[in-house]
Phi, psi and omega in degrees: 000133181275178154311327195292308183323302174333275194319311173305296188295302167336325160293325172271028176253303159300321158315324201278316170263016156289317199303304196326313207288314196293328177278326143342275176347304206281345200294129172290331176305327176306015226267352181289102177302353191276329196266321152324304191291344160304320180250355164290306165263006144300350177261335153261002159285320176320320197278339177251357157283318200296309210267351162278351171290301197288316217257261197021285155321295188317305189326280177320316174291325183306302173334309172302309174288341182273327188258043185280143175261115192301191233235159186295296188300003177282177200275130194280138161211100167332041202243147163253136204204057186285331196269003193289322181289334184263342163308307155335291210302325202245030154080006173284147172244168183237122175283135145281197224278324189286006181060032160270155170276145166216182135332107168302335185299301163310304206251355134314278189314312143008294175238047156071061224205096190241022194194144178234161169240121164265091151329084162268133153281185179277281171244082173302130155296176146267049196290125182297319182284303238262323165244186144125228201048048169287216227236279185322291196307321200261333172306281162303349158279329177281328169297358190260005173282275160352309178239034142248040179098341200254164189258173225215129156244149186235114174262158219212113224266306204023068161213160162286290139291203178302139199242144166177167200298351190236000148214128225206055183290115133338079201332157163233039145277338161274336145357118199072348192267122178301173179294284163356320204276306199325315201285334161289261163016303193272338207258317180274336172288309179294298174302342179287303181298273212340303186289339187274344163308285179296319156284019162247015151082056183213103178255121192304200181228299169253160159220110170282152189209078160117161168227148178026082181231099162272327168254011190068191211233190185050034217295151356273324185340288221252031161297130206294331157348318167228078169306314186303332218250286178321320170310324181296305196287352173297282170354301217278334185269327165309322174296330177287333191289301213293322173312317183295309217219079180305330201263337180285143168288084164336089174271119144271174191216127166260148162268168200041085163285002101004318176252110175309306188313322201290319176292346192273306151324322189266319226263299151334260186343307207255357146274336135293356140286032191025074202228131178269128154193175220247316193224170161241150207222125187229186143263110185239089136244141179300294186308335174265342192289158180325087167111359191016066164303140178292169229261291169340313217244034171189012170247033118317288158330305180296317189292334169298327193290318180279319195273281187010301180298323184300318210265307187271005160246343158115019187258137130340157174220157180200106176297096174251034166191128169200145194201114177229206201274141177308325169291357168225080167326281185315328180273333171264001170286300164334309199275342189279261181353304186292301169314312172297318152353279224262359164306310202294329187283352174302140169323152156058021210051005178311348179273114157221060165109128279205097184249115138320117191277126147062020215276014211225018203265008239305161188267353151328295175259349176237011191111293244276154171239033160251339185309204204212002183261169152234165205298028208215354179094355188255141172268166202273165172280015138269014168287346179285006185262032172227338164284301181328303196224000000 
């Protein structure tokens, strides 16, 4: 609502108790000026209640609206944002587009960002990249999520550090521990956050049980080598996940979500192992792929790959990582559009929705050349393509 609505109402508000003083006036019964006058001015304490009501009201309404939490069904738009505490701890600060410092949470939310993702390791170092995300560390983030509105996935590493396609490290406190202990191991460990989660009054939306395990998780036990084996330890994390929070939705996540074969073999596999979960979660970077071809000459692919998934296994799908180089905005603002395109566009409503990894990661403090940030402290214009669409 603007100023203008505002001003009218309040004018047809006060007309309305002019006509009243004149139909007073007008009255013959009236004939005392002290009870005229009596009821005049209870007829502008009124007219001055009303309008302390209304601006009230208004208040109150505004209030709801900047602070609404989006709907289980709305549409994901994304960032995994495991480094913002330690970015925070070690003095970067974060600009808007106007160059005031804000809250990375604000200027996410900003550009339309209606869900954060989260990393735990098990026994993290304090390593700043590499590490932190603990059991405490991932909890208070999500309440901190939580309470600017966003909705909260939780991924799940069972690693000390990174699980990812080209390593998939054994805490190593499980170490030496047989498969039986393992299968424990996965089940008391997932339910221990899953529960510290909820007693901080945070029900995830997702839970991942594993991250990017094309080759599985836990090496060597849970290596697709051994499916049966992989199956279990999925399992074990599903059950804990579903006992805290019946209602979050299990993501498994393959990485090159561009490849069908790949996906189809690992999907096949985990379905003849009974192996349980509610979506599939895939990964699109351009960039790590062979020859880092742009985004154009393959996210065709990816969208035949996504309705595929949807139609032969009966899953939701979700591009829960995407990422392109900070130095082509413009090009990674185009491939987010397009991505979000052609996620909305899986049948049946089954595409739900689009995360960015890390877009606050800026390569200043981290390295990293996929974020969404720049050397000025400002996030780059390709985060506007999730306000944009």
């Amino acid at each position: 609502m603007n100023r203008f609505v505002i001003c009218s109402s309040i004018s047809n508000a006060y007309s309305t108790y002019c006509c009243r003083f004149q139909i007073c006036n007008s009255l013959d019964t009236l004939r005392s000026l002290k009870l005229k006058t009596t009821i005049m001015k209870l007829t502008k304490r009124s007219f001055f209640l009303y309008i302390l009501l209304f601006i009230f009201s208004f208040g109150c309404t505004v209030k709801k609206l900047a602070t609404r939490t989006p709907k289980s069904d709305d549409f994901v738009k994304g960032a995994d944002i495991g480094w913002l505490p330690q970015m925070e701890a070690t003095g970067y600060k974060f600009y808007d587009e106007k160059g005031v410092e804000q809250d990375c949470f604000k200027i996410l939310k900003d550009r339309g960002i209606n869900t954060i993702r989260l990393r735990t390791f098990v026994n993290p170092s304090n390593n700043k990249a590499s590490g932190h995300c603990s059991k405490d560390e991932t909890v208070a983030m999500a309440v901190r999520a939580q309470k600017w509105g966003m909705r909260v996935m939780i991924d799940f590493h069972y690693s000390d550090s990174w699980a990812d396609p080209g390593k998939q490290r054994k805490p190593a406190a499980w170490e030496g521990h047989d498969f039986p202990q393992l299968l424990k191991d996965v089940y008391d460990y997932t339910l221990d956050v899953m529960s510290a989660l909820k007693t901080a009054g945070v029900t995830p939306g997702w839970v991942q049980v594993g991250n990017e395990i094309p080759g599985g998780m836990i090496y060597p036990e849970g290596k697709t080598s051994n499916w049966p084996q992989l199956a279990q330890l999925i399992n074990q994390g599903y059950d804990a996940i579903k006992k805290i929070s019946p209602t979050s939705k299990v993501i498994l996540h393959i990485d090159q979500g561009n490849n069908n074969e790949r996906f189809r073999n690992w999907f096949d596999n985990a379905k003849a192992n009974n192996t349980k979960y509610d979506m599939i979660g895939l990964s699109y970077y351009p960039w790590w792929l062979k020859g880092k071809p742009d985004y154009t000459l393959n996210i065709d692919d990816l969208s035949k790959n996504m309705n595929d998934m949807a139609s032969r296994y009966g899953k939701e799908v979700m591009v829960v990582e995407v990422g392109g180089e900070d130095v082509k905005a413009q090009n990674t603002y185009d491939m987010l559009v397009a991505v979000q395109q052609k996620v909305k566009a899986v049948p049946n409503g089954m595409g739900k929705g689009v995360i960015y990894w890390e877009p606050e990661g800026a390569k200043s403090w981290s390295g990293y050349a996929l974020s969404a940030w720049g050397s000025d402290g400002k996030p780059t214009m390709a985060l506007d393509a999730f306000r944009d669409k």
